[in-house]
C-alpha positions as CSV (number, residue, x, y, z in Angstrom):
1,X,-4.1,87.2,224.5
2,X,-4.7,83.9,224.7
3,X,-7.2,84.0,222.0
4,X,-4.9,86.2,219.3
5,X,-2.5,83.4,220.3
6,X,-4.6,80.4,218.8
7,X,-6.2,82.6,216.0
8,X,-3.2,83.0,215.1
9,X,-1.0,79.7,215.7
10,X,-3.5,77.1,215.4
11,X,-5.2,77.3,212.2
12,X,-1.2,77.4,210.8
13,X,-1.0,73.8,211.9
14,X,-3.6,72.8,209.5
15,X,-2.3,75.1,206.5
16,X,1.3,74.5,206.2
17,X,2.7,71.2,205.1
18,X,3.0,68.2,206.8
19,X,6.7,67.9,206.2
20,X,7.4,71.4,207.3
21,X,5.1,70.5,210.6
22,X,7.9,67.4,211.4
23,X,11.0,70.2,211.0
24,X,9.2,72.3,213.3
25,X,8.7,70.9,216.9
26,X,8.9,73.9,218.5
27,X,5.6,75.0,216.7
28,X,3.7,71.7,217.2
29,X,4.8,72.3,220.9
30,X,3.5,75.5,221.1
31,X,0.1,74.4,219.8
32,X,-0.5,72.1,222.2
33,X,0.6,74.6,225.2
34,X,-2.3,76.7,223.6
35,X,-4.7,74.0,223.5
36,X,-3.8,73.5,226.8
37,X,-4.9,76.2,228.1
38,X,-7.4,76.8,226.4
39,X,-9.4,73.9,228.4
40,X,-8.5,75.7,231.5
41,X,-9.9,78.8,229.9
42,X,-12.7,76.4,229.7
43,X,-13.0,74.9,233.0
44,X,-12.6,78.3,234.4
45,X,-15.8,80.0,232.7
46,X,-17.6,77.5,235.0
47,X,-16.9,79.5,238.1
48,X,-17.1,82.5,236.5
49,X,-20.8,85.0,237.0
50,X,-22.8,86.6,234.5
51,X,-24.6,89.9,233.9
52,X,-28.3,89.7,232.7
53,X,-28.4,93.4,231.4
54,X,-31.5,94.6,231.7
55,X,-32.5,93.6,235.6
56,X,-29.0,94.4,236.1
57,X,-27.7,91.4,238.3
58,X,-24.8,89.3,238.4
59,X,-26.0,85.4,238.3
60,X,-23.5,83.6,240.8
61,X,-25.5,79.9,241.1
62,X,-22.7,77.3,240.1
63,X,-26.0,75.4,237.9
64,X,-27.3,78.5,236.0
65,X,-23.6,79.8,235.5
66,X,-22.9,75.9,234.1
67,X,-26.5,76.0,231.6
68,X,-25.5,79.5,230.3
69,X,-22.3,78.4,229.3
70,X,-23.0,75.0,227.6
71,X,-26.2,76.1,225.8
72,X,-24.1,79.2,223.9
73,X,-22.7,78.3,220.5
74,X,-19.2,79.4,222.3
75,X,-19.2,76.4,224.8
76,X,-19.4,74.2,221.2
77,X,-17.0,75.9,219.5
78,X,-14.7,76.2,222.4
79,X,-14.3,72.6,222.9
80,X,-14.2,71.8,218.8
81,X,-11.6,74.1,218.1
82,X,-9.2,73.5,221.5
83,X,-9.0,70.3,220.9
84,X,-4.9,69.2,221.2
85,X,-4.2,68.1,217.8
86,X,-0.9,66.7,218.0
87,X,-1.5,64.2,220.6
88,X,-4.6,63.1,219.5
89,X,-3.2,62.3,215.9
90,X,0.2,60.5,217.7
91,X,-2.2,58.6,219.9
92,X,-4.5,57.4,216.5
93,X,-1.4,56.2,214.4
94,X,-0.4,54.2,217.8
95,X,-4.0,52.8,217.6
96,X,-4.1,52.3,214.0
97,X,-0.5,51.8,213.4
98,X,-0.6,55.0,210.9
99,X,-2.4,58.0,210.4
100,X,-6.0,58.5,210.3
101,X,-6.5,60.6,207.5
102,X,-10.0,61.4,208.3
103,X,-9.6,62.2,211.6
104,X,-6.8,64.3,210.8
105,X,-8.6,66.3,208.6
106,X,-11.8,66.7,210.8
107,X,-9.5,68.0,213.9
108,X,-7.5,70.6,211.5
109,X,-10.8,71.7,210.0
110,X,-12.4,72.4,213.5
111,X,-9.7,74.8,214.2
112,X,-11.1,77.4,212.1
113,X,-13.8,77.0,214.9
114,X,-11.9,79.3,216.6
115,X,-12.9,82.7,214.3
116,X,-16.7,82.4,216.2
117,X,-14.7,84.3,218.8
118,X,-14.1,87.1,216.7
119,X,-17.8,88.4,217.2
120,X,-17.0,89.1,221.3
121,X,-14.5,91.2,219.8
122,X,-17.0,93.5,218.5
123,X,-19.8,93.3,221.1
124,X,-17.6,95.1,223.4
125,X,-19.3,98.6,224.2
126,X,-16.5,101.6,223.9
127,X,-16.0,104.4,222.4
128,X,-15.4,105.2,218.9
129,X,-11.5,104.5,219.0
130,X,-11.5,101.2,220.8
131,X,-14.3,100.1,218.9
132,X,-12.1,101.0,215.8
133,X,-9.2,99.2,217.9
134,X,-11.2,96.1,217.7
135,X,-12.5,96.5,214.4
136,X,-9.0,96.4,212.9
137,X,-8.4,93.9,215.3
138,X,-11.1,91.5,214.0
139,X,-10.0,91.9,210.3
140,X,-6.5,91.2,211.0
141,X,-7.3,87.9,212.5
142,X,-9.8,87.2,209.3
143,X,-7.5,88.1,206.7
144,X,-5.1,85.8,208.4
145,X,-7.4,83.1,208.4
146,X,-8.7,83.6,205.1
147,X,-5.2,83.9,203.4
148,X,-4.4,80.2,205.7
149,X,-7.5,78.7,204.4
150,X,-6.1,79.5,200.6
151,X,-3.4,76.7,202.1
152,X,-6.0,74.9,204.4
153,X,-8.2,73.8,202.2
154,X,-6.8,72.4,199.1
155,X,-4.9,70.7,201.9
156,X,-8.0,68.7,203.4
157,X,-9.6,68.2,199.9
158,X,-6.3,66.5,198.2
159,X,-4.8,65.2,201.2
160,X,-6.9,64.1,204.1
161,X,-10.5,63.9,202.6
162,X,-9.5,62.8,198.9
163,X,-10.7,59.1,197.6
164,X,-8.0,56.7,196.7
165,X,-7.9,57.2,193.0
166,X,-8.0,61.1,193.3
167,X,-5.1,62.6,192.7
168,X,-2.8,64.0,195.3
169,X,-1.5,66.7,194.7
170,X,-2.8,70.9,195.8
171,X,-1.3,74.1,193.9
172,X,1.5,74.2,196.5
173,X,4.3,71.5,197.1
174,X,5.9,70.5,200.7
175,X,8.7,73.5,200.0
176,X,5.6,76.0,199.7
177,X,6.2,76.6,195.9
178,X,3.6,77.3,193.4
179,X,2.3,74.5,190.8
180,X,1.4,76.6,188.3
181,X,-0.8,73.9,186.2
182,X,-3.2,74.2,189.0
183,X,-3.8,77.3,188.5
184,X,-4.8,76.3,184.5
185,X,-7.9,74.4,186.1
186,X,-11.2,76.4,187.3
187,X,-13.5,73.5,188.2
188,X,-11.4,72.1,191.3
189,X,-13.5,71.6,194.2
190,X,-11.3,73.5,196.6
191,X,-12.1,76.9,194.5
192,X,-16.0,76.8,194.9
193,X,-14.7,75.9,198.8
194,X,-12.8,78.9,199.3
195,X,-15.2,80.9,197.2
196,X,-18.4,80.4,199.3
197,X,-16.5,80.4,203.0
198,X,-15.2,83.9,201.4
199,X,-18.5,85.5,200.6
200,X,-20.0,83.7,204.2
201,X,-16.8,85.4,206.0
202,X,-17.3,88.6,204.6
203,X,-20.8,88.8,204.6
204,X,-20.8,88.2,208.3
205,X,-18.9,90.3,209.3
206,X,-20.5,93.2,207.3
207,X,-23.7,92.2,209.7
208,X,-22.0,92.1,212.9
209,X,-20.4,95.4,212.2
210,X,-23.5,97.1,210.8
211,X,-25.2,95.4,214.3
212,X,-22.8,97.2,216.8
């Protein structure tokens, strides 16, 4: 649960407007709570034992439970992607005396992190209607993603990661309405972005399904 709650929730923060992220404490609140716990999700998979499947044991030692954790692409992704947003970004412009664009940028970007976790979705062993479960599962959280990253995006490339003399401006304004003279333009960077984390999405998760 706690995992549909950030796939869902967090990568939000880094979609939707800045403007509407300043009306909306409740949701900035609620981010952080999640980010929360998802480092006590993390300190808890420290004490928790392991199956090595084909000898059939459960690993207990504190050390080996510690070096199987950390050297798994989830221990990375983990810490990336539950990293609390909000504060860190109010604690920057108290350092800086505004916002660090950059930074900004890099810690909304690393929430998308979070889809890695999809793949334990599917490496659950069940029968054929939980595995279907999960299936349907997995590509409701990626369609979600995906259709945030159409906002995402556009978002870091105008906004956060653009040079000084770029213009700053993506296809939707701070109410959420469409500019359509962006849409008269096929060479903006965003579009080959969205294009190739598409096909990299996609293609993915036609392998891990195929795998299972």
């Amino acid at each position: 649960m706690l995992y549909a709650g950030t796939l869902i929730v967090k990568p939000m923060s880094g979609a939707l407007p800045n403007k509407t992220l300043q009306r909306m404490v409740f949701f900035t609140n609620l981010t952080t709570i999640l980010d929360l716990l998802s480092w006590i999700t993390i300190l808890l998979k420290f004490f928790n034992g392991y199956i090595i499947t084909h000898t059939k044991t459960v690993i207990l030692e504190p050390k080996r439970i510690a070096w199987h954790y950390i050297s798994r692409p989830h221990f990375a992704c983990d810490v990336l992607s539950s990293i609390p947003i909000f504060p860190v970004m109010h604690l920057l412009k108290i350092a800086y005396g505004t916002h660090v664009l950059v930074i900004n940028g890099v810690l909304f970007a690393l929430c998308e992190l979070k889809l890695v976790r999809l793949v334990s979705y599917l490496q659950i062993h069940a029968r054929e209607r939980i595995f279907l479960l999960m299936c349907v599962l997995v590509m409701t959280f990626t369609v979600h993603n995906c259709a945030l990253l159409q906002l995402m995006v556009p978002k870091l490339v105008r906004v956060y990661f653009a040079k000084e003399n770029q213009e700053n401006h993506t296809w939707y304004s701070n109410k959420i309405t469409i500019r359509l003279d962006m849409y008269k333009m096929d060479d903006e960077v965003e579009d080959y972005i969205l294009a190739i984390l598409t096909y990299i999405v996609g293609k993915a998760l036609i392998c891990i399904t195929y795998d299972q």
